[in-house]
Rosetta silent file (secondary structure, phi, psi, omega in degrees, C-alpha in Angstrom):
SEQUENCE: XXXXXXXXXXXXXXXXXXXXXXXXXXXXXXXXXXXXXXXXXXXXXXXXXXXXXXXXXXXXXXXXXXXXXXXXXXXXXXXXXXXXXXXXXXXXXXXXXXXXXXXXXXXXXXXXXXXXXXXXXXXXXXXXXXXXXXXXXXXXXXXXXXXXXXXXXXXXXXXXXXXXXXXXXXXXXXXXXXXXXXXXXXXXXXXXXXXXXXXXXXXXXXXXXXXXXXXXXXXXXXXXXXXXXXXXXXXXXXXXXXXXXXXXXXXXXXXXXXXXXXXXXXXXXXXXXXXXXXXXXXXXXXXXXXXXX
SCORE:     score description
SCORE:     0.000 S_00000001
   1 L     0.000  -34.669 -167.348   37.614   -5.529   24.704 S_00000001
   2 L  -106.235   39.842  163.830   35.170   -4.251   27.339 S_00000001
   3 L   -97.532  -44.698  176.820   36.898   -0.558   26.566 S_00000001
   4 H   -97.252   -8.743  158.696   35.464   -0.827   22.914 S_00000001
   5 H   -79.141  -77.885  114.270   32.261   -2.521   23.991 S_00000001
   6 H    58.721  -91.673  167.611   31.846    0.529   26.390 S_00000001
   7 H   -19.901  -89.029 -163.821   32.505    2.688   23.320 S_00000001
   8 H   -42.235  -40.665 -161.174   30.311    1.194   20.911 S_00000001
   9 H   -69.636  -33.633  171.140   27.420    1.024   23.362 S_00000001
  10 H   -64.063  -13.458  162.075   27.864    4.857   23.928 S_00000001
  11 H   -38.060  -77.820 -176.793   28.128    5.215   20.335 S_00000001
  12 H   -81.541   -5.999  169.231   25.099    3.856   20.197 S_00000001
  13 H   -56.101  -44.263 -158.970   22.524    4.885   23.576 S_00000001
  14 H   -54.469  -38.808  173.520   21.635    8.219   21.601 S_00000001
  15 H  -103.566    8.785  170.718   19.464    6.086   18.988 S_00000001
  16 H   -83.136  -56.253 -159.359   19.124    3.395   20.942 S_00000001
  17 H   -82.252  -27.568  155.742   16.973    6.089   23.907 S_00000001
  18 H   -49.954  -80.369 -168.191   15.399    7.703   20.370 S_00000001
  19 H   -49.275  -32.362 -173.644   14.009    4.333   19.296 S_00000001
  20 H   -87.083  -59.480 -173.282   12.833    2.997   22.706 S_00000001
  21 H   -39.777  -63.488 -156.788   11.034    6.895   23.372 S_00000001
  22 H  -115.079   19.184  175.283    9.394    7.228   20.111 S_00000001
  23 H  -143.582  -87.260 -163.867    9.099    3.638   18.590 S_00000001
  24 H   -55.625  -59.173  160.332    9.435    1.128   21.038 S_00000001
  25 H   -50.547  -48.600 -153.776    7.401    2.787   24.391 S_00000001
  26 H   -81.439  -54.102 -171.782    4.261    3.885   21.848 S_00000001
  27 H   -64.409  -32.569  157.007    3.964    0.272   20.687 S_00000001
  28 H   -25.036  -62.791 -166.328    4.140   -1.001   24.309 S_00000001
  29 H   -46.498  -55.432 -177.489    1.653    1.388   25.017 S_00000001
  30 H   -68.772  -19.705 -177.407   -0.993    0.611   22.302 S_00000001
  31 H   -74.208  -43.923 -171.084   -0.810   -2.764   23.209 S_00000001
  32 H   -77.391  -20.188 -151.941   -1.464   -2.618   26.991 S_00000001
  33 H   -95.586  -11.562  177.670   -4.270    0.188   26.391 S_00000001
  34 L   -38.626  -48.421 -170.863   -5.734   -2.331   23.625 S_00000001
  35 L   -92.761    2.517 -176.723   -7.141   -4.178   26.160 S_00000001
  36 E   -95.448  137.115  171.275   -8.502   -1.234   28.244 S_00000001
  37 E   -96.183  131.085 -170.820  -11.321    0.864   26.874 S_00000001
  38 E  -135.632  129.290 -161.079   -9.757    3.993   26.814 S_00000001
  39 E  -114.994  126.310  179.312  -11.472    7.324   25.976 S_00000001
  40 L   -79.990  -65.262  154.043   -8.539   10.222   25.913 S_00000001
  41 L    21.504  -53.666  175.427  -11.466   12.548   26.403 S_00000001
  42 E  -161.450   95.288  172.130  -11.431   11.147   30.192 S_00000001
  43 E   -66.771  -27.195  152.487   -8.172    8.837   30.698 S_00000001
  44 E   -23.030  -23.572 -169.413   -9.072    8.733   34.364 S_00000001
  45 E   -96.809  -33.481 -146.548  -12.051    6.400   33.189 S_00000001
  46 E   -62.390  148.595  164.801  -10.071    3.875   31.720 S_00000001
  47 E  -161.667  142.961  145.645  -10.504   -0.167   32.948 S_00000001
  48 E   -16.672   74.559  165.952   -9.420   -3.406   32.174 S_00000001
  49 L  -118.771   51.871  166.761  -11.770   -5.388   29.400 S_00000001
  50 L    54.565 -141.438 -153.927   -9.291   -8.134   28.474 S_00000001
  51 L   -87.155   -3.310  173.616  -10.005   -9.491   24.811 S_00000001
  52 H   -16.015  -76.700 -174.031  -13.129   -7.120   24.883 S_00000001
  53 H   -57.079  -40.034  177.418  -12.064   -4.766   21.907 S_00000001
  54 H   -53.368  -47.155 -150.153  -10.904   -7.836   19.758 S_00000001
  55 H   -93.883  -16.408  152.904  -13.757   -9.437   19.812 S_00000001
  56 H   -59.573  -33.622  158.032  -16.096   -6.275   19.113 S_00000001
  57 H   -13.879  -86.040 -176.256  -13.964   -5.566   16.201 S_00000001
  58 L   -80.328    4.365  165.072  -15.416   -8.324   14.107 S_00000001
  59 L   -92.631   14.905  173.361  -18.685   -7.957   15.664 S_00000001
  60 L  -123.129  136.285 -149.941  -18.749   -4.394   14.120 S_00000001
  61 L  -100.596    6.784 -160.323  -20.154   -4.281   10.760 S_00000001
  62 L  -115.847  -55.780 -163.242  -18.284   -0.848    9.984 S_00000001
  63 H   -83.607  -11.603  146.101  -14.837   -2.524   10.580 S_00000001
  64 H   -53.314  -73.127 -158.834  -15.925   -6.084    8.518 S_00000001
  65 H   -47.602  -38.554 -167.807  -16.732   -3.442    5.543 S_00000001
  66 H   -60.679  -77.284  171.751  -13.346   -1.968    6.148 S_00000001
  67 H   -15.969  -79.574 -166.624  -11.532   -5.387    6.123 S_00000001
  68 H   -35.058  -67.714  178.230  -13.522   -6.646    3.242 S_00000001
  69 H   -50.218  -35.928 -167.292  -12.756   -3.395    0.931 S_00000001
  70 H   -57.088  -53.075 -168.353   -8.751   -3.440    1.883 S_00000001
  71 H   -43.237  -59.293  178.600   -8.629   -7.303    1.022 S_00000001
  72 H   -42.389  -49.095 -171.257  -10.712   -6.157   -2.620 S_00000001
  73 H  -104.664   14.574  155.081   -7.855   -3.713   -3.262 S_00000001
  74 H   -59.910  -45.132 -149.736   -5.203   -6.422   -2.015 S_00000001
  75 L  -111.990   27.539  156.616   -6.112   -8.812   -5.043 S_00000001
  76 L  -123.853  -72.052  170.906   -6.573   -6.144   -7.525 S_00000001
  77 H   -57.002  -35.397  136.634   -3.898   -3.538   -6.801 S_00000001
  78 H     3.912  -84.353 -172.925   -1.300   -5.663   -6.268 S_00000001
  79 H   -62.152  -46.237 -176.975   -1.233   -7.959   -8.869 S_00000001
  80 H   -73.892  -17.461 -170.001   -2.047   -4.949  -11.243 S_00000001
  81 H  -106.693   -9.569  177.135    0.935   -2.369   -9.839 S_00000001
  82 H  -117.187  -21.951  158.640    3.741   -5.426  -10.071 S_00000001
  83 H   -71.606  -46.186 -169.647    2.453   -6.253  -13.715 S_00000001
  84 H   -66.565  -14.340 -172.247    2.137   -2.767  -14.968 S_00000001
  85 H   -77.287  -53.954  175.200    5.719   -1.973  -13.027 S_00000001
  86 H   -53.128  -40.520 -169.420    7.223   -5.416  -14.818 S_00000001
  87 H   -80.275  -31.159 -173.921    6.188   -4.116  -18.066 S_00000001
  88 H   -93.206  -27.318 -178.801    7.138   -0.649  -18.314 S_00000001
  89 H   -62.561  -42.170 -170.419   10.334   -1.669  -16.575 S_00000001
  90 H  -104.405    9.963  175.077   11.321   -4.209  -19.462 S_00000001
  91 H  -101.211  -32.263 -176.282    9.913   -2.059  -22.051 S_00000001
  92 H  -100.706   13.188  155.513   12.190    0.819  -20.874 S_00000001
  93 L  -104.871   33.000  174.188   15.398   -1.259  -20.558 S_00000001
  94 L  -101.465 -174.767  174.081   14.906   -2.306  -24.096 S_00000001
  95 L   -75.616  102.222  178.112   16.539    0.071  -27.229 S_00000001
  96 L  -133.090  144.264 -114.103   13.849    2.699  -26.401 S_00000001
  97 L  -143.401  124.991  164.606   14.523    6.364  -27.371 S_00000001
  98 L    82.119   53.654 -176.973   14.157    8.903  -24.779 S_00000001
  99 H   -87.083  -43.087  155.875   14.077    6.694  -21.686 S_00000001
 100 H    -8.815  -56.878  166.250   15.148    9.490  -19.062 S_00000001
 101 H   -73.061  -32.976  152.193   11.955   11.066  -19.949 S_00000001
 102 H   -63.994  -36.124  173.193    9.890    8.028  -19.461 S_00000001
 103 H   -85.672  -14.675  148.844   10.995    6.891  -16.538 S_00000001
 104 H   -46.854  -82.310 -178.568   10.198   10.428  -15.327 S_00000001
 105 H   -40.825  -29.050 -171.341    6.880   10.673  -16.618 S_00000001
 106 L  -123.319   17.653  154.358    6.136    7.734  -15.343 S_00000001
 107 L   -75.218  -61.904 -173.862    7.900    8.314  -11.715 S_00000001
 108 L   -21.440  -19.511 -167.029    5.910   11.295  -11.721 S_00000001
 109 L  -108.220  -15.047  176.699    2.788   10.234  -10.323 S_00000001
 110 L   -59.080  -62.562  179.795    4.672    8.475   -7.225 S_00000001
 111 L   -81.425   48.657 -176.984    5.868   11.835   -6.095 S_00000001
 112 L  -111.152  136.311  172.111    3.041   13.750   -6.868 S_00000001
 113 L   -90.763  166.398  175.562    1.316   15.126   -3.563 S_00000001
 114 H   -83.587    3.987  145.585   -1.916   14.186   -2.878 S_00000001
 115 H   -78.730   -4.696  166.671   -3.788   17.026   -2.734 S_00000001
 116 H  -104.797   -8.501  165.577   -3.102   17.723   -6.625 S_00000001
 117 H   -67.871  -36.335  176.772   -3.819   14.167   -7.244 S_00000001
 118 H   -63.684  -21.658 -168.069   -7.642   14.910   -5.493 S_00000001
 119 H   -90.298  -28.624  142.000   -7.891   18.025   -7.453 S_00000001
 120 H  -123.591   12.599  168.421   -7.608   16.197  -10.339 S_00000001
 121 H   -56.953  -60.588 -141.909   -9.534   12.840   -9.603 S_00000001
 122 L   -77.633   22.545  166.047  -11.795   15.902   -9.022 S_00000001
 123 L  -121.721  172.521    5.374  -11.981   17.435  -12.962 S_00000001
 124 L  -119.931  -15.641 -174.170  -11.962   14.197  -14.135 S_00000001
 125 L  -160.120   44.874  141.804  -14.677   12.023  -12.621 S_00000001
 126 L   -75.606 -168.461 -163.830  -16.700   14.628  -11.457 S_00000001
 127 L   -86.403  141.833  159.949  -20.452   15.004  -13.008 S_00000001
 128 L    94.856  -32.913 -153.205  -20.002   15.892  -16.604 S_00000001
 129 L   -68.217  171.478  160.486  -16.180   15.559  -16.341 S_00000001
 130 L   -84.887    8.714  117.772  -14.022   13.837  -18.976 S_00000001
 131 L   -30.851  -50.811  172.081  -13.439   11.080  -17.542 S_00000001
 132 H   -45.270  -75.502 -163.753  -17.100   10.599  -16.950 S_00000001
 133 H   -48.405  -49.443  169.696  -18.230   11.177  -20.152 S_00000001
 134 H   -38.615  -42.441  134.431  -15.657    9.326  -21.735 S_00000001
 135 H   -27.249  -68.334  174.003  -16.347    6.779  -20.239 S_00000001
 136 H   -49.366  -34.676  177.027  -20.179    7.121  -20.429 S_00000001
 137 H   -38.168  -68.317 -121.455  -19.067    6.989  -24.141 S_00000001
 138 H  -119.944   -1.945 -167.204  -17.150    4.516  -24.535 S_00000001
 139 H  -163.399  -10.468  171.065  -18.514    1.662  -22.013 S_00000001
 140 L    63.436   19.556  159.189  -22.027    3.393  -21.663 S_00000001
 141 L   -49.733  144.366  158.343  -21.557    3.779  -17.961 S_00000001
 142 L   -45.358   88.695  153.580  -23.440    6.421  -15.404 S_00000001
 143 L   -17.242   81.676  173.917  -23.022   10.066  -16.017 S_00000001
 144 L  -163.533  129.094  164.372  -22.123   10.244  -11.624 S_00000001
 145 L   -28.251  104.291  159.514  -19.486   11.823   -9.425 S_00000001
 146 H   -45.331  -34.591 -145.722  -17.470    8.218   -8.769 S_00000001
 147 H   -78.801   -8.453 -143.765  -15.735    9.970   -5.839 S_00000001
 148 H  -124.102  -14.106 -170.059  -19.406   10.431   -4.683 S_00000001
 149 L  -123.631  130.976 -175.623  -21.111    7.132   -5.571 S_00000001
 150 H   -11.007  -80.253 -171.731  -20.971    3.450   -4.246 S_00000001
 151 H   -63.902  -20.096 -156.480  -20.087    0.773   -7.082 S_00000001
 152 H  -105.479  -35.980  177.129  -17.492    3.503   -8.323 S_00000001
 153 H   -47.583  -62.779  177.852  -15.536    5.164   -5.255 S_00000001
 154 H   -68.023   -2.611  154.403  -13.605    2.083   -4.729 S_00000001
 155 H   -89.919  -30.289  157.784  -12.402    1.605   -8.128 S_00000001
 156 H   -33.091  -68.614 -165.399  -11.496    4.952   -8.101 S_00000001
 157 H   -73.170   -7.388  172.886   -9.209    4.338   -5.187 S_00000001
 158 H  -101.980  -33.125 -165.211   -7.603    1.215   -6.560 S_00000001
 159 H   -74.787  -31.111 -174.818   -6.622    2.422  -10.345 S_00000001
 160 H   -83.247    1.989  146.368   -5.124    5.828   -8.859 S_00000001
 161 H   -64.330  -49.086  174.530   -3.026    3.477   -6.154 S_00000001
 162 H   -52.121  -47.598  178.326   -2.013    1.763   -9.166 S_00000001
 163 H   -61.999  -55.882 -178.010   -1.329    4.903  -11.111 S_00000001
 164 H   -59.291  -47.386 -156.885    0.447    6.624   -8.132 S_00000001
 165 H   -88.090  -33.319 -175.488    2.568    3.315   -7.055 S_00000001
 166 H   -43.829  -47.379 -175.928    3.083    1.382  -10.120 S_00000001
 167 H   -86.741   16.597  172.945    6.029    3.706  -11.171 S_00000001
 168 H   -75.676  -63.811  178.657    8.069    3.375   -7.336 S_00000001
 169 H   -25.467  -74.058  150.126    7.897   -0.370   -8.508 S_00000001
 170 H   -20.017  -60.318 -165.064    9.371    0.165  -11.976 S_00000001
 171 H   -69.475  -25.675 -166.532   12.229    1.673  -10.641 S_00000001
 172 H   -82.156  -71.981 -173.245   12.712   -1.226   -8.513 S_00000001
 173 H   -62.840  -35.603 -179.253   12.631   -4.091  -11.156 S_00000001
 174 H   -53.791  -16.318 -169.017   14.789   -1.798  -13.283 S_00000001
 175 H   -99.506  -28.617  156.677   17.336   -1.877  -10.983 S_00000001
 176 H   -51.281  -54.565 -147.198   16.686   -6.061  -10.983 S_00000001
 177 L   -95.470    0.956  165.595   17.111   -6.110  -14.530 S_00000001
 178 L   -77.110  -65.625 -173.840   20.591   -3.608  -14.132 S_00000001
 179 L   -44.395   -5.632 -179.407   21.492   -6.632  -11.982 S_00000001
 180 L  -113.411  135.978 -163.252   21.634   -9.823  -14.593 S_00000001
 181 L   -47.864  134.463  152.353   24.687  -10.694  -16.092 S_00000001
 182 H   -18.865  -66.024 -148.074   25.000  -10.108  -20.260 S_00000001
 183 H   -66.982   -3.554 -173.240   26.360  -13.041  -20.811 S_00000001
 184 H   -74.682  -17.131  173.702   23.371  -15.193  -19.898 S_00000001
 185 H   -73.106  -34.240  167.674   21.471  -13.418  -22.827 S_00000001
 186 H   -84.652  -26.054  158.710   24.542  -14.132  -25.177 S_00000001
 187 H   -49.245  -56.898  172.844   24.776  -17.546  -24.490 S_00000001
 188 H   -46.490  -50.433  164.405   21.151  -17.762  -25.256 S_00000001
 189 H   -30.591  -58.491 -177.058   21.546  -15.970  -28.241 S_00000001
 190 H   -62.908  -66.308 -172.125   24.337  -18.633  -29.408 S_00000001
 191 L   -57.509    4.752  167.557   21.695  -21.276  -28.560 S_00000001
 192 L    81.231   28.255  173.443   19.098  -20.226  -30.706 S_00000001
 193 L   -98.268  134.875  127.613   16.309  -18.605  -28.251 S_00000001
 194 L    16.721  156.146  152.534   13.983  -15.917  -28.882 S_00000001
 195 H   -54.011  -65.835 -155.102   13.486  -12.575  -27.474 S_00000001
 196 H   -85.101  -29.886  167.297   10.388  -13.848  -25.581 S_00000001
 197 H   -48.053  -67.413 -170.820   12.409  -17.322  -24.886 S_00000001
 198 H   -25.084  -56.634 -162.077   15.273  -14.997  -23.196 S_00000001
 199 H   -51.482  -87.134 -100.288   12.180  -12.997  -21.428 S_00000001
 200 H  -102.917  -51.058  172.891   10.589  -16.192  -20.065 S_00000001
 201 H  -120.347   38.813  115.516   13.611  -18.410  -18.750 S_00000001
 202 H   -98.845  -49.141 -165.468   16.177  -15.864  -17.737 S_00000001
 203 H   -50.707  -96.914 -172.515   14.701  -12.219  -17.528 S_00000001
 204 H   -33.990  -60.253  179.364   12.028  -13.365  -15.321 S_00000001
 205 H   -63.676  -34.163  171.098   13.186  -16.070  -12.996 S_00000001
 206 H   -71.987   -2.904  164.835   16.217  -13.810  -12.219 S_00000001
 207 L   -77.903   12.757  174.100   13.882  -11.246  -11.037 S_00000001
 208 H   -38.658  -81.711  172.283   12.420  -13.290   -8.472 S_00000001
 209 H   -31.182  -55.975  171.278   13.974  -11.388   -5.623 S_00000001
 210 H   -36.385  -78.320 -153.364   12.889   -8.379   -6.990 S_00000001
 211 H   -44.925  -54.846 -166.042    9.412   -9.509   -7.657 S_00000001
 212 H   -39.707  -37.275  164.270    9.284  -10.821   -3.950 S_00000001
 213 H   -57.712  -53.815  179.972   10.089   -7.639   -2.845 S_00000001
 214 H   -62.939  -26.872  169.336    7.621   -5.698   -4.694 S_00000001
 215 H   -52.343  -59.984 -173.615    4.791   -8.421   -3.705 S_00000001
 216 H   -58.370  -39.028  157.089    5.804   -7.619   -0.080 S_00000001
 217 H   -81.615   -7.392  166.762    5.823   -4.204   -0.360 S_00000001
 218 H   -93.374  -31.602  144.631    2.635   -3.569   -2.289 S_00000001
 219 H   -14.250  -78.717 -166.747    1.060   -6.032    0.353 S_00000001
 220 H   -64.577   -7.569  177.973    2.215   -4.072    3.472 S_00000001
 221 H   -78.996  -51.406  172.075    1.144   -0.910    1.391 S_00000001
 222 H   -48.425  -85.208 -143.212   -2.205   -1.825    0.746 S_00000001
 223 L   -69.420  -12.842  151.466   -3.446   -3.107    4.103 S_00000001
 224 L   -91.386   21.404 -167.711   -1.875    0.617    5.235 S_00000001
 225 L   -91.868  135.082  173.530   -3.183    2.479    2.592 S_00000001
 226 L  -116.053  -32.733 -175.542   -5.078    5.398    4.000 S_00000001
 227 H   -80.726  -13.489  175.982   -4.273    8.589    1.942 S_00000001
 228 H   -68.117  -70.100  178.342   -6.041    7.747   -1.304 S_00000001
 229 H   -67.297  -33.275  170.387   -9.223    6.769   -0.053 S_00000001
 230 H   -57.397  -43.229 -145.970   -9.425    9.649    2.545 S_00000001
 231 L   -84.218  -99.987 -174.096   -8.648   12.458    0.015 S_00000001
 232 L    -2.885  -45.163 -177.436  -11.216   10.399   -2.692 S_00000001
 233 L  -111.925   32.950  151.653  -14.412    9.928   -0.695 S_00000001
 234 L  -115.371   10.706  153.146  -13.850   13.583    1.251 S_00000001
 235 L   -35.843   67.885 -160.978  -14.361   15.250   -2.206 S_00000001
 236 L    96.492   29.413  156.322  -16.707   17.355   -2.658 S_00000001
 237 L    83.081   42.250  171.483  -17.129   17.839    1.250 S_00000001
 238 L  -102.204  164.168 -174.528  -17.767   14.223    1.610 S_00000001
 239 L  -104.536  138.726 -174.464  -17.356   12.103    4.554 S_00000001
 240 L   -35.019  150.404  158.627  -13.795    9.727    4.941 S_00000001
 241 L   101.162  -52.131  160.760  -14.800    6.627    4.286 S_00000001
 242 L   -51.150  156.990  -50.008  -17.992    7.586    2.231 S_00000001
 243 L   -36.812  139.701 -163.723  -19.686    6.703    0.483 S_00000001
 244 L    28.765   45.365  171.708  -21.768    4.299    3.028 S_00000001
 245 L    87.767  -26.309 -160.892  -18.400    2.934    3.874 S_00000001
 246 L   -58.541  -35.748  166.966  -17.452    1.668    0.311 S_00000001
 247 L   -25.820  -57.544 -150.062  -14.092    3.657    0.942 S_00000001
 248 L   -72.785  114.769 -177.395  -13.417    2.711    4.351 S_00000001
 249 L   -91.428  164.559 -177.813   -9.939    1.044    4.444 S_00000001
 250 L   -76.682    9.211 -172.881   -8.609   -0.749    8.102 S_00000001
 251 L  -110.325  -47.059  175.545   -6.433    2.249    8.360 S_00000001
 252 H   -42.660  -51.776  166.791   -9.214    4.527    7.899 S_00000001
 253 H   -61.554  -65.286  175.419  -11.131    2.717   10.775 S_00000001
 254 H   -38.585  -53.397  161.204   -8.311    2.720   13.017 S_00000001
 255 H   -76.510   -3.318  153.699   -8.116    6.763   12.652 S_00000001
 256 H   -88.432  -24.475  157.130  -11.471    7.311   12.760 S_00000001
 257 H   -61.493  -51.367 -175.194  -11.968    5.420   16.115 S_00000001
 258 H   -69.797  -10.485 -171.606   -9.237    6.884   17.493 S_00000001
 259 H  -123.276    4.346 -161.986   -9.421   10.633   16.141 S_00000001
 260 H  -121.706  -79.146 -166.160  -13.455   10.877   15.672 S_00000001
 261 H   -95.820  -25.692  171.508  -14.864    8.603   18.533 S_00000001
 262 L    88.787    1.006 -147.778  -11.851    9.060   20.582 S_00000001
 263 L  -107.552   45.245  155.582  -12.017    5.390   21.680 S_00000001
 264 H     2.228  -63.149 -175.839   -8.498    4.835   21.644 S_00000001
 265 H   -48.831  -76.010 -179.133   -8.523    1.237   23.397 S_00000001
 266 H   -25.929  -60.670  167.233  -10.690    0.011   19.957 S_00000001
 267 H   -13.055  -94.102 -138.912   -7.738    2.141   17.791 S_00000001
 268 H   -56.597  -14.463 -154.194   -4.948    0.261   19.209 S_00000001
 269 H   -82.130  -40.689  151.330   -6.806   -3.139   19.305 S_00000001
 270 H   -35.898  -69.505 -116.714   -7.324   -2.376   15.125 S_00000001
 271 H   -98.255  -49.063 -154.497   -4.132   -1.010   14.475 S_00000001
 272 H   -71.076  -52.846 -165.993   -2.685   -4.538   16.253 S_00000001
 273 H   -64.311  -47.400  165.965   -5.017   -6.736   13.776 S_00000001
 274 H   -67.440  -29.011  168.490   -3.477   -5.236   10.990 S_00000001
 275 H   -49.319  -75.068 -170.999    0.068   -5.651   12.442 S_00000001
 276 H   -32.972  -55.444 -151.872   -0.851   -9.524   12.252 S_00000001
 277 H   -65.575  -14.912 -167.775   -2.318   -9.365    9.089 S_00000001
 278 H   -71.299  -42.705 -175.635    0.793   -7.555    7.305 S_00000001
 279 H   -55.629  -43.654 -177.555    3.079  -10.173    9.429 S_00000001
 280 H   -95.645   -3.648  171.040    1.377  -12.975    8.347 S_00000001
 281 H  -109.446   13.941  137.960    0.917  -12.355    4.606 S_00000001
 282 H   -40.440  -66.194 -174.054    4.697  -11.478    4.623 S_00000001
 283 H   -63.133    4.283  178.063    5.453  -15.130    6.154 S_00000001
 284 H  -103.115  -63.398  175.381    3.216  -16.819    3.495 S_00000001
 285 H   -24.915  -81.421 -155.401    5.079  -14.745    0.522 S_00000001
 286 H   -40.402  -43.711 -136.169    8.553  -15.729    2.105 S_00000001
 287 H   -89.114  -56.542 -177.123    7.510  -19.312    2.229 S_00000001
 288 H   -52.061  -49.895 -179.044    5.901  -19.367   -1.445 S_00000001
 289 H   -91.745   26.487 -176.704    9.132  -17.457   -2.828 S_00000001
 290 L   -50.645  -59.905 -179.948   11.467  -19.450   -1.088 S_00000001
 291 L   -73.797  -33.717  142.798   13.043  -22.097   -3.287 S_00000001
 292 L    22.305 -104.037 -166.844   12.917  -18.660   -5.651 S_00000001
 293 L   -88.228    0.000    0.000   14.862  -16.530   -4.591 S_00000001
């Protein structure tokens, strides 16, 4: 026995001393330097100011603004990227002709990089673009660069998370819905329910797990989403973040203290506050889908 425990552990030190190097020390790290204000500029400077960075955090009006906007595209994108995902998912595991090519097309925008997604937020809801105008049309809205204007940049940045994520999502309840047995739909059948009956008390409750998943993972996406709003308010030579902040996600903040201002300690002391926040709206999900799943 302690010949194959022996074994196993040497099996395993090569990714065991990869994960403690390059996972496990750097989280250590950010944590102790959290409480230090630490300028890499002059590490040599560094000292000890306890809960210091925490509590300037929320006494900084750039990183409330941050906070504020992520939560705004928690309780929009979300909810909107696990309906539109639910829907196209149970529309293309119906008799639907040509699904291969739908569920492509509508993969397609997950794996799309993000510099050809900015390039074409940036023909489309530029001044004049067709987007605008269409818009302007159609809803009488302002002829104005969104990526460039207040009220608009951050709607921008939630319907194209929604566009880009919604079909990752899809694929994911499709593969719920691969998972439920026939026969509970032919029993139902013999019993005289509906299409929408079927939908409502089988389809759905056996996708719990699924949905729980996708809740958690468009949760933990959002409060890390950074590339969307970066590429979107530096359009057109704009600054991250911009305009006036409307932009600025907690991820954003966190790399602009730490890669802008340099101020590291602040960084890590962010970067930790988000850690909670993902950790604790996990543990609320679990708890809500419990009896669920």
């Amino acid at each position: 026995m302690r010949r194959e425990s022996a074994s196993r552990f040497l099996l395993l030190a090569p990714a065991l001393a990869i994960l403690a190097v390059f996972q496990l020390y750097p989280i250590v790290y950010a944590f102790i330097i959290s409480f230090k204000a630490f300028n890499f500029l002059d590490p040599s400077a560094a000292h000890w100011v306890g809960l210091g960075n925490y509590v300037s955090l929320f006494t900084h009006g750039s990183f409330r603004r941050a906070v504020l906007n992520t939560l705004l595209l928690l309780v929009t994108v979300v909810p909107l990227q696990t309906i539109i995902g639910l829907v196209i998912a149970l529309l293309l595991n119906s008799r639907l002709r040509a699904q291969g090519l739908y569920r492509t097309l509508f993969f397609l925008p997950y794996v799309t990089p993000p510099v050809a997604v900015a390039a074409i937020l940036a023909y489309l809801f530029t001044l004049n673009g067709p987007a605008t105008l269409a818009l302007v049309h159609t809803l009488h809205l302002p002829n104005v660069p969104w990526y460039a204007t207040a009220p608009y940049a951050i709607i921008l940045v939630g319907l194209t998370t929604v566009w880009m994520q919604a079909g990752f999502y899809m694929v994911l309840y499709l593969a719920g819905l691969q998972d439920i047995p026939n026969e509970l739909y032919e029993a139902a059948r013999v019993d005289g329910a509906t299409t929408s009956q079927a939908t409502r008390f089988i389809t759905l409750p056996m996708l719990n797990p699924t949905t729980f998943l996708v809740i958690v993972m468009g949760i933990i996406a959002t409060l890390q989403v950074f590339d969307v709003p970066y590429m979107i308010s530096g359009l057109g030579g704009g600054v991250p973040g911009g305009p006036a902040n409307s932009t600025l996600t907690m991820v954003m903040y966190l790399y602009r203290e730490a890669f802008t201002n340099f101020n590291m300690g602040h960084a890590s002391a962010a970067a930790f506050v988000v850690f909670i926040g993902i950790f604790a709206f996990t543990l609320v999900q679990r708890r809500l889908f419990r009896d669920r799943t």
